[in-house]
VOPAGU-2260 file (C-alpha; in pm, 1 decimal, decimal comma):
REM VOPAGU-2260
SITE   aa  ch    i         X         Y         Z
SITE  UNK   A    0   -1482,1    3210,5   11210,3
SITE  UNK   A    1   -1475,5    3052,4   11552,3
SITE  UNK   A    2   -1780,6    2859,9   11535,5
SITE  UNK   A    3   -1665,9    2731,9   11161,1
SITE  UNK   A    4   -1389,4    2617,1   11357,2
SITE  UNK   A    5   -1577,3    2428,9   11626,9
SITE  UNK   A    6   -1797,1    2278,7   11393,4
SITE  UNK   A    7   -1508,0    2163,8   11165,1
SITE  UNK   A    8   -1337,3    2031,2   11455,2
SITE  UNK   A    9   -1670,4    1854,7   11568,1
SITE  UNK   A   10   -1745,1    1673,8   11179,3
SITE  UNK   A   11   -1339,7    1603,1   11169,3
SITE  UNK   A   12   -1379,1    1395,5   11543,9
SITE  UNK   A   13   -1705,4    1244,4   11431,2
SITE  UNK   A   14   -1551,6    1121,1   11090,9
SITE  UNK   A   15   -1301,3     958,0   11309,4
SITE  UNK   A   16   -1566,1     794,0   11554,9
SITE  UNK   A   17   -1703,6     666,7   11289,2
SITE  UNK   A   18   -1356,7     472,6   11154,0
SITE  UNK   A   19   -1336,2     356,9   11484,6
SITE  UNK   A   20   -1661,0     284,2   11562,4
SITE  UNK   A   21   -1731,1     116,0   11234,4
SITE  UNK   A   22   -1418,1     -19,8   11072,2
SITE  UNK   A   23   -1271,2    -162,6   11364,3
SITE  UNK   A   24   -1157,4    -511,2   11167,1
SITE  UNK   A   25   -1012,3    -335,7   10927,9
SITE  UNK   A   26    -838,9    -144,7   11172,2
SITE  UNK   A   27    -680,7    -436,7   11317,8
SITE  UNK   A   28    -464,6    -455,0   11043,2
SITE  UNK   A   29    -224,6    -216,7   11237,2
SITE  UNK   A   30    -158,0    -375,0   11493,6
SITE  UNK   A   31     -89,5    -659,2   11331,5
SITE  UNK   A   32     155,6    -520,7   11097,9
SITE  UNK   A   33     359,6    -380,9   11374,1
SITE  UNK   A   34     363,1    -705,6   11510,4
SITE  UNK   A   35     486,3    -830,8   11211,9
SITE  UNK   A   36     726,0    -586,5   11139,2
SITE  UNK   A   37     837,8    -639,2   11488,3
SITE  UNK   A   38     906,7    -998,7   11428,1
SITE  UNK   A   39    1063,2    -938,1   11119,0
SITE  UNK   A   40    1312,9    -743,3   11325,7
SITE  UNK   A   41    1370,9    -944,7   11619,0
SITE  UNK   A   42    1420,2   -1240,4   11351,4
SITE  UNK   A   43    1659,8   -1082,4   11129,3
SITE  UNK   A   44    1876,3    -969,9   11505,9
SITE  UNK   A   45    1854,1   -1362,6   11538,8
SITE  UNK   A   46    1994,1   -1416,7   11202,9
SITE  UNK   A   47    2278,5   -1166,6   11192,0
SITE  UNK   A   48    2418,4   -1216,6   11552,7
SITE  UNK   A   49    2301,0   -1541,0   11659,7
SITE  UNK   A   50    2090,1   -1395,4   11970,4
SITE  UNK   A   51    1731,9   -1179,0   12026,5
SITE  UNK   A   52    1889,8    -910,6   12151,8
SITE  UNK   A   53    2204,9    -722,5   12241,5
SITE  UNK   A   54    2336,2    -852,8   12574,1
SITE  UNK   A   55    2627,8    -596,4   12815,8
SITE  UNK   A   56    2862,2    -725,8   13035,1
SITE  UNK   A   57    2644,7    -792,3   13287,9
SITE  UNK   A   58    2454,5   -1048,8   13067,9
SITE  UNK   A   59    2771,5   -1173,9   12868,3
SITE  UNK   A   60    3007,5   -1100,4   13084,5
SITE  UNK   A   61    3344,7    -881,6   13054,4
SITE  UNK   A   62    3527,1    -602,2   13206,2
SITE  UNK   A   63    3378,7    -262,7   13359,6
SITE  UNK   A   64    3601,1       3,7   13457,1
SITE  UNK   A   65    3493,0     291,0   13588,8
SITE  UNK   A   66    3750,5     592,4   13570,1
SITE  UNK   A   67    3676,0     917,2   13814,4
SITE  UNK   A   68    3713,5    1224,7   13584,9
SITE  UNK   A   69    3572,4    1570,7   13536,4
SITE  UNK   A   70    3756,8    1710,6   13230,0
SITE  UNK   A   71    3531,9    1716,7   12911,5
SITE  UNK   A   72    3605,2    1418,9   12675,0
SITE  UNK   A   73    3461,2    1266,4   12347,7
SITE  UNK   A   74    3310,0     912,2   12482,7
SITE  UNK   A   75    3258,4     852,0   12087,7
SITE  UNK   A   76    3625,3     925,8   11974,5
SITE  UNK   A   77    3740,6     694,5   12306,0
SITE  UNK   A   78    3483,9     409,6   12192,6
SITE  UNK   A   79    3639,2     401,1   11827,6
SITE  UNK   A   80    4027,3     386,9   11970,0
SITE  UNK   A   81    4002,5     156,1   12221,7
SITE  UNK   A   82    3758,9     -79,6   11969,0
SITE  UNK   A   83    4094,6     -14,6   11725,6
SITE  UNK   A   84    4295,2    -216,5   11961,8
SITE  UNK   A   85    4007,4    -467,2   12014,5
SITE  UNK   A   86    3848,2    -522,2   11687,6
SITE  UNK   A   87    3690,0    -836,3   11759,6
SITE  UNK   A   88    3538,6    -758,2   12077,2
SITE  UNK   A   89    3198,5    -501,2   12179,1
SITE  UNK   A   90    3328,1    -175,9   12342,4
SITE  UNK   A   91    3113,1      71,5   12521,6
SITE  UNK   A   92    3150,0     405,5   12689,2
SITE  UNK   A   93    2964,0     613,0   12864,4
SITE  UNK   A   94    3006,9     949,9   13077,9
SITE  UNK   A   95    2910,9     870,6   13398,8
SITE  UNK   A   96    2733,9    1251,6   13553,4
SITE  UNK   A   97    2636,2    1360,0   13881,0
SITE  UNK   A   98    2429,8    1649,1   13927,1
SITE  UNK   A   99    2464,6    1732,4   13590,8
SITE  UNK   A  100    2832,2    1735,1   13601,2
SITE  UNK   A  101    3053,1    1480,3   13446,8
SITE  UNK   A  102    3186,5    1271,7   13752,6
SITE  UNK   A  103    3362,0    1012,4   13535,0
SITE  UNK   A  104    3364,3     761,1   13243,7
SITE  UNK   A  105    3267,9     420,7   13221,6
SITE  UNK   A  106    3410,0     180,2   12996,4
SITE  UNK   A  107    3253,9    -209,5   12894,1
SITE  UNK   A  108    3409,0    -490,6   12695,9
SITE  UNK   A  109    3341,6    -808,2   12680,3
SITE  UNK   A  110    3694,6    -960,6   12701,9
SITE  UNK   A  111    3768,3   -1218,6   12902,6
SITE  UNK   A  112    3841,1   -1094,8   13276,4
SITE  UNK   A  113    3997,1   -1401,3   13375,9
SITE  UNK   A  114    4292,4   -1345,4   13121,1
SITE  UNK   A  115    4574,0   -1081,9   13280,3
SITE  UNK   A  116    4696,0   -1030,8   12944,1
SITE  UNK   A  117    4391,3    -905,4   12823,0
SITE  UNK   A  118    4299,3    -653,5   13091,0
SITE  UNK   A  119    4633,7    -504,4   13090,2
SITE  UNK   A  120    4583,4    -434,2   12741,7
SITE  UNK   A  121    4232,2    -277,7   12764,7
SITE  UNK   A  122    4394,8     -76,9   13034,3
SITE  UNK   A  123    4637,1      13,5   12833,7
SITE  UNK   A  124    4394,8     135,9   12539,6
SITE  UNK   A  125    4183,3     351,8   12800,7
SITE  UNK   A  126    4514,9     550,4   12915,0
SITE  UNK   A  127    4592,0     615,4   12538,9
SITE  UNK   A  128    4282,4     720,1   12444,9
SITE  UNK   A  129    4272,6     940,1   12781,6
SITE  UNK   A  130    4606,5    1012,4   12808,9
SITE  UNK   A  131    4656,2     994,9   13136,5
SITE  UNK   A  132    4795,0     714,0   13408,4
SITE  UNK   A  133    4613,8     471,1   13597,7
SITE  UNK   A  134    4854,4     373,4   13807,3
SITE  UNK   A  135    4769,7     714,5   14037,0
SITE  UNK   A  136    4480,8     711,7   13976,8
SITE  UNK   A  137    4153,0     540,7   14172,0
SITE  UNK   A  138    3953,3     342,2   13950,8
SITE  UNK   A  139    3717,6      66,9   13987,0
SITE  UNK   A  140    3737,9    -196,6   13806,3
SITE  UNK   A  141    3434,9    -509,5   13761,6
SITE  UNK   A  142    3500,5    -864,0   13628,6
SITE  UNK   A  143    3204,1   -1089,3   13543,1
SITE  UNK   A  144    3289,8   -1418,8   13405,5
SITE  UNK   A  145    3057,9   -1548,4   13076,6
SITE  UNK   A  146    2917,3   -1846,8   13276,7
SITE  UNK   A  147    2805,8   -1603,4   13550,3
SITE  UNK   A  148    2665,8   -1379,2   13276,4
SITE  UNK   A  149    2448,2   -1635,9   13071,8
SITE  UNK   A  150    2347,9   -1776,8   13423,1
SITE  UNK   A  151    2232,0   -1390,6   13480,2
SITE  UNK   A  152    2055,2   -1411,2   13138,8
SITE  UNK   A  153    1918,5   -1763,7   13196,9
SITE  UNK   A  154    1764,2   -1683,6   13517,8
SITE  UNK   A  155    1640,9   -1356,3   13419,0
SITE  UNK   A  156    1401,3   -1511,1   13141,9
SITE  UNK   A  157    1300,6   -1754,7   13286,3
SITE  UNK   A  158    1190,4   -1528,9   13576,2
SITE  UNK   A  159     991,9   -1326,7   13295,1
SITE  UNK   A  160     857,6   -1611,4   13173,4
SITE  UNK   A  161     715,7   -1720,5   13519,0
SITE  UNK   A  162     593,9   -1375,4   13559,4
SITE  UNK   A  163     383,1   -1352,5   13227,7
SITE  UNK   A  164     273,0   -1690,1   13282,8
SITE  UNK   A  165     104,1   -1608,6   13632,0
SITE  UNK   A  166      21,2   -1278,4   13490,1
SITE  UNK   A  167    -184,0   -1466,1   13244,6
SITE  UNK   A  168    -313,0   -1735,7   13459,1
SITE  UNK   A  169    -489,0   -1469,1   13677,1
SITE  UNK   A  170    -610,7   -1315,2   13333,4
SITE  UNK   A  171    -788,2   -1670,7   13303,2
SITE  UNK   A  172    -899,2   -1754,8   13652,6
SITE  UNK   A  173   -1101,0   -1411,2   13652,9
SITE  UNK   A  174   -1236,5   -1373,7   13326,9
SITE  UNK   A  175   -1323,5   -1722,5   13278,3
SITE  UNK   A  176   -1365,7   -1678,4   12908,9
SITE  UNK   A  177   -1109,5   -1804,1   12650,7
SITE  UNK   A  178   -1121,3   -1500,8   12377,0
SITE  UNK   A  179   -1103,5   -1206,8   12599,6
SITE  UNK   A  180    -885,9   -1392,2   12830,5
SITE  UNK   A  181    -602,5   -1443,8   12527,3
SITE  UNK   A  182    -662,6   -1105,5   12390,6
SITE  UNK   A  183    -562,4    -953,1   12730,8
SITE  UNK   A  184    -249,3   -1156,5   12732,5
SITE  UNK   A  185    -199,8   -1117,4   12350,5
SITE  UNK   A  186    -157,3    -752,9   12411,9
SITE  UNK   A  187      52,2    -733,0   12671,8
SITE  UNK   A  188     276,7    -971,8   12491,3
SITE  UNK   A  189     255,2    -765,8   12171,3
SITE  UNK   A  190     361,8    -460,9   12359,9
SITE  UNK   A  191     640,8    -663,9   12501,8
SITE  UNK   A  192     810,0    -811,7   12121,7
SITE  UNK   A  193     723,5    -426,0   11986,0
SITE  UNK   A  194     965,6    -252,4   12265,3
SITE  UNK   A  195    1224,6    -533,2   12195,2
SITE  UNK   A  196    1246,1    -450,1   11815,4
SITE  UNK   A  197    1246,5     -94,4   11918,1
SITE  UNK   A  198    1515,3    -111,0   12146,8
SITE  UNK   A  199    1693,6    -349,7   11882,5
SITE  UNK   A  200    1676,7    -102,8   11635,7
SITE  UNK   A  201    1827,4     165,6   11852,1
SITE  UNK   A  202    2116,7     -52,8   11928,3
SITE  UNK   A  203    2066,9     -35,7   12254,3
SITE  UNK   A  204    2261,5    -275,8   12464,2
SITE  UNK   A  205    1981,9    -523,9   12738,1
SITE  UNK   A  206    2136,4    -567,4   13077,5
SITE  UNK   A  207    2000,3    -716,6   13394,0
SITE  UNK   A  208    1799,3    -368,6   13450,8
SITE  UNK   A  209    1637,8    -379,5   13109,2
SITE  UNK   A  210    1493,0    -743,3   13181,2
SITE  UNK   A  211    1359,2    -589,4   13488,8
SITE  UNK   A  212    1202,7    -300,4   13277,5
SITE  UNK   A  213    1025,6    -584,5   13091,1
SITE  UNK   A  214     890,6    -719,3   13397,8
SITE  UNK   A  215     771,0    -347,9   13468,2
SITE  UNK   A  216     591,7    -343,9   13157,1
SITE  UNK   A  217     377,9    -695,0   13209,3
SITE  UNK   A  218     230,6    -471,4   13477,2
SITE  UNK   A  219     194,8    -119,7   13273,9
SITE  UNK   A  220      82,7    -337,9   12977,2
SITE  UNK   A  221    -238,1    -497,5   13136,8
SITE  UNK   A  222    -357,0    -240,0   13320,4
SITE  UNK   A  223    -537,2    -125,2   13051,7
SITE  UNK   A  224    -674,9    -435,5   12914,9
SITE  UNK   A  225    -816,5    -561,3   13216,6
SITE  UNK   A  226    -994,4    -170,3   13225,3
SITE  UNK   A  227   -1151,1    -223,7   12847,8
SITE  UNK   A  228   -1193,4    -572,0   12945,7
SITE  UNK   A  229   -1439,4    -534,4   13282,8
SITE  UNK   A  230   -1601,0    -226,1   13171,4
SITE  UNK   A  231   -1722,0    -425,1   12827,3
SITE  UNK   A  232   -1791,3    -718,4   12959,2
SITE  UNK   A  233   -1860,3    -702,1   13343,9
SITE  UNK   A  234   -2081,6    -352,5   13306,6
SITE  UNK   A  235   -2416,7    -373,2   13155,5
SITE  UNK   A  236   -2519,0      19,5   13107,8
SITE  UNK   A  237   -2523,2     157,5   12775,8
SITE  UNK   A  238   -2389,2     -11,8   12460,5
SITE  UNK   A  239   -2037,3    -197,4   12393,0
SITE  UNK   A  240   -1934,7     145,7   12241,7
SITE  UNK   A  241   -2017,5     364,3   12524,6
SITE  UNK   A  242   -1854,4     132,9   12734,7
SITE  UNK   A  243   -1530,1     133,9   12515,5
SITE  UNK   A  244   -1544,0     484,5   12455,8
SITE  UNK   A  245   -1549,2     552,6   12891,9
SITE  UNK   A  246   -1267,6     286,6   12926,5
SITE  UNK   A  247   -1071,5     470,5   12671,8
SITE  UNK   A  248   -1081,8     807,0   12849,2
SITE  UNK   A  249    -973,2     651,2   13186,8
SITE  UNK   A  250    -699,6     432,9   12978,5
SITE  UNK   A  251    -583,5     687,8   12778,5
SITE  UNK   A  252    -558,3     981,3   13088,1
SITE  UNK   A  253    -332,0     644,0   13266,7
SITE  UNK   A  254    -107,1     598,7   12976,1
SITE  UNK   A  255     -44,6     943,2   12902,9
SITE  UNK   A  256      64,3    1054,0   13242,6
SITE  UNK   A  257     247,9     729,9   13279,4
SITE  UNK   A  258     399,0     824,8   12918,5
SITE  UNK   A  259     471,0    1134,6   13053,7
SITE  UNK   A  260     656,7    1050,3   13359,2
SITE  UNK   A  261     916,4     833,1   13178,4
SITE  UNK   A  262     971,3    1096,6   12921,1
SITE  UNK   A  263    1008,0    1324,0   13248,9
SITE  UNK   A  264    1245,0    1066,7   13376,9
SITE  UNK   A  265    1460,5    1005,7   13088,4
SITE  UNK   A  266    1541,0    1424,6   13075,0
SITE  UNK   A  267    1633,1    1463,2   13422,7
SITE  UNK   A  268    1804,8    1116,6   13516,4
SITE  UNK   A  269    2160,1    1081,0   13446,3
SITE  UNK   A  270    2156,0     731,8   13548,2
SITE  UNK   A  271    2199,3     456,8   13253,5
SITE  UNK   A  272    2059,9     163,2   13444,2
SITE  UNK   A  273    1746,6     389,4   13516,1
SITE  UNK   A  274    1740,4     535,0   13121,4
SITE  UNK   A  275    1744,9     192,0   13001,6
SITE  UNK   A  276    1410,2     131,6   13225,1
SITE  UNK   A  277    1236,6     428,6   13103,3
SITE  UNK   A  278    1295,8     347,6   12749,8
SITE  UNK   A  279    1208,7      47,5   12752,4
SITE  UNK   A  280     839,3     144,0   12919,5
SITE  UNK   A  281     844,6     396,8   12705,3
SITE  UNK   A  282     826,4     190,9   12376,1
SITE  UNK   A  283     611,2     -36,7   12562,2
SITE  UNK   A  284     357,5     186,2   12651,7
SITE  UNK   A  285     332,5     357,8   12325,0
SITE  UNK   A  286     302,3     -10,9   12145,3
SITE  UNK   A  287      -1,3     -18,3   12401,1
SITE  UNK   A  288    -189,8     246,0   12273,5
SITE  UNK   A  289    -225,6      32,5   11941,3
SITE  UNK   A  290    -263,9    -278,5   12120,6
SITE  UNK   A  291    -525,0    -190,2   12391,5
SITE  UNK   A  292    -750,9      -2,0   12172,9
SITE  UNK   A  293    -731,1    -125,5   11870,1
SITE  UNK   A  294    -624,9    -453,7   11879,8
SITE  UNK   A  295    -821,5    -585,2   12212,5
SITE  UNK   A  296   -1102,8    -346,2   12127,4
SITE  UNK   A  297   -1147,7    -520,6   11774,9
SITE  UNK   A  298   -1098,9    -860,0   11911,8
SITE  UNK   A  299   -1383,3    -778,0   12211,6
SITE  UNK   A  300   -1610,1    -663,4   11957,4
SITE  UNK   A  301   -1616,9    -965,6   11705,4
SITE  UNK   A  302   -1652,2   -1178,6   12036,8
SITE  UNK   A  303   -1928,7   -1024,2   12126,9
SITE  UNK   A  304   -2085,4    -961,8   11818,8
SITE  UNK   A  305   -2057,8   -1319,5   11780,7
SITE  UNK   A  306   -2191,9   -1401,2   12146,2
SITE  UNK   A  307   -2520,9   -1206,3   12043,1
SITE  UNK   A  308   -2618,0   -1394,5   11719,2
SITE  UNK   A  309   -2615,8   -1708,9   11944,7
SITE  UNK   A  310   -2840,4   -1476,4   12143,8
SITE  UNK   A  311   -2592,0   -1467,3   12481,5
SITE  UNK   A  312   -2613,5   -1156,4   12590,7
SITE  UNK   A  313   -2303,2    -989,8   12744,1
C-alpha cells in the first residue's frame, strides 16, 4: 500500500512537471487574469469613490482621539453610533491592546479639525456611545489638516515612484537585456496592483505605514526575479529547466519563510500600523508566487527559445 502510494505521488508530481514544463504559455494566462481582475478592481474603486484606494486620517486628514480604557466594549456598535451622528463623514475604531489586554480605543474621522464645532460634536458622540466623561478623563487627541494630508499622500507616491523607478533602472543597468529586464520589473509591479486590489477589497483603510509596506514589497518582490533571472541566464550548467527548477527551490524556501513570518507577525502583533504592513506583504508575496514563476518563468522561456532559433546561445 505504501509503495502504491509513493508511486502515485511520484506519476501525480511528474504530471504536474510536465504542465509546467510544457504548457508554460498557456499557463501564463493566470497571471494575467489576476492582473486583470486586479485592474478591474482598482478601476471600479476609481469609479465609485473618485480615488485608487481608501486613504485614513493620516492621508486625508481628520481627527484621532485616542481614549485610555480597559473595560470590554463593542468597537463595531461604537463605529455605527458615532457614524449616526456623522453620516456624511468615514468613522473608524479600533481597540487599541497592550500585552494582549485592551489598553484603550482609538477613534478616526475625517472631519475637519480646524472647525471647534465639529470636534465638540464628535466628542460628544464618543461619550454617548461610551458613556462616560471626557472632561476627567486623559485623552489624546490628533488634528491633521487635509492639505497636510494630501501633501502626506503626494509625497508618499511620488517617493514610491522614485523607488520603483531606480529599482528598475538597476534591473536594466545589470541585465543589459530589454525582455528579461521588463519582465523583472513587470512582476514586481504586478505583485504591487494585485496587493492593492486585495487590500481594496478588504476595505482596508492605506495610511502613511501602508505606502511604506509598498516600498517593502519592491524589495520582497524582486528578490526572486533577479534569482530566476541570473540562474537562467547568467549560469550555463544544465538546461533552462534545471536551472528554473533549482531557482525555484531556493525562491520558493525564501517566500515561504518570509510568508511565514508575516503570518507569524500578524497573530502576535497588536499593533495596527504594523498589521497593515504585514498584510500588505502578505498579499504581495503570495501575488509573487504567480508572478515569479509563472509569469517571468514563461516570459524567460519564449525569450530564450527565441534567442536560440537565431542561434544565440544563452
Amino acid at each position: 500500500m505504501e509503495q502504491k502510494d509513493t508511486v502515485q505521488k511520484k506519476s501525480i508530481k511528474q504530471a504536474l512537471f510536465e504542465i509546467y514544463d510544457r504548457k508554460y504559455k498557456l499557463l501564463l494566462a493566470i497571471p494575467f487574469i489576476i492582473l486583470l481582475l486586479a485592474f478591474a478592481q482598482i478601476s471600479y474603486q476609481v469609479y465609485t469613490t473618485g480615488d485608487f484606494i481608501e486613504k485614513d486620517v493620516s492621508l486625508k486628514g481628520g481627527v484621532t482621539i485616542t481614549i485610555p480604557l480597559e473595560k470590554e466594549f463593542d468597537s463595531e456598535q461604537i463605529e455605527r453610533h458615532i457614524s449616526g451622528k456623522f453620516p456624511n463623514n468615514d468613522i473608524s475604531v479600533r481597540t487599541l491592546r497592550s500585552a494582549g489586554a485592551i489598553a484603550g480605543i482609538i477613534i478616526e474621522a475625517d472631519i475637519n479639525g480646524n472647525d471647534e464645532a465639529q470636534v465638540r460634536n464628535l466628542l460628544n458622540a464618543v461619550e454617548d456611545s461610551l458613556n462616560i466623561g471626557l472632561d476627567n478623563m486623559e485623552y489624546g487627541i490628533e488634528i491633521i489638516g487635509s492639505s497636510l494630508g494630501a501633501s502626506f499622500f503626494r509625497e508618499s507616491l511620488i517617493a514610491l515612484a522614485v523607488a520603483f523607478l531606480f529599482m528598475g533602472l538597476v534591473v536594466f543597468i545589470y541585465f543589459r537585456t530589454f525582455v528579461p529586464s521588463v519582465a523583472v520589473v513587470f512582476a514586481a509591479f504586478s505583485d504591487m496592483v494585485v496587493a492593492l486590489a486585495v487590500i481594496n477589497l478588504l476595505g482596508i483603510k492605506i495610511g502613511t505605514a501602508g505606502i511604506a509596506a509598498f516600498l517593502m514589497l519592491i524589495g520582497y518582490s524582486v528578490d526572486t526575479d533577479i534569482l530566476l533571472t541570473v540562474r537562467v541566464l547568467k549560469r550555463k550548467e544544465g538546461t533552462v529547466m534545471d536551472r528554473i527548477i533549482s531557482s525555484f527551490k531556493t525562491g520558493m524556501t525564501m517566500t515561504i519563510i518570509a510568508i511565514i513570518s508575516t503570518i507569524v507577525a500578524l497573530a502576535v502583533t497588536q499593533s495596527e500600523v504594523i498589521r497593515q504592513i504585514m498584510l500588505i506583504l502578505l498579499f504581495g508575496l503570495i501575488a509573487d508566487i504567480f508572478n515569479t514563476w509563472i509569469q517571468n518563468v514563461g516570459l524567460l522561456r519564449i525569450y530564450v527559445e527565441r534567442k536560440a532559433k537565431k542561434g544565440i546561445h544563452i
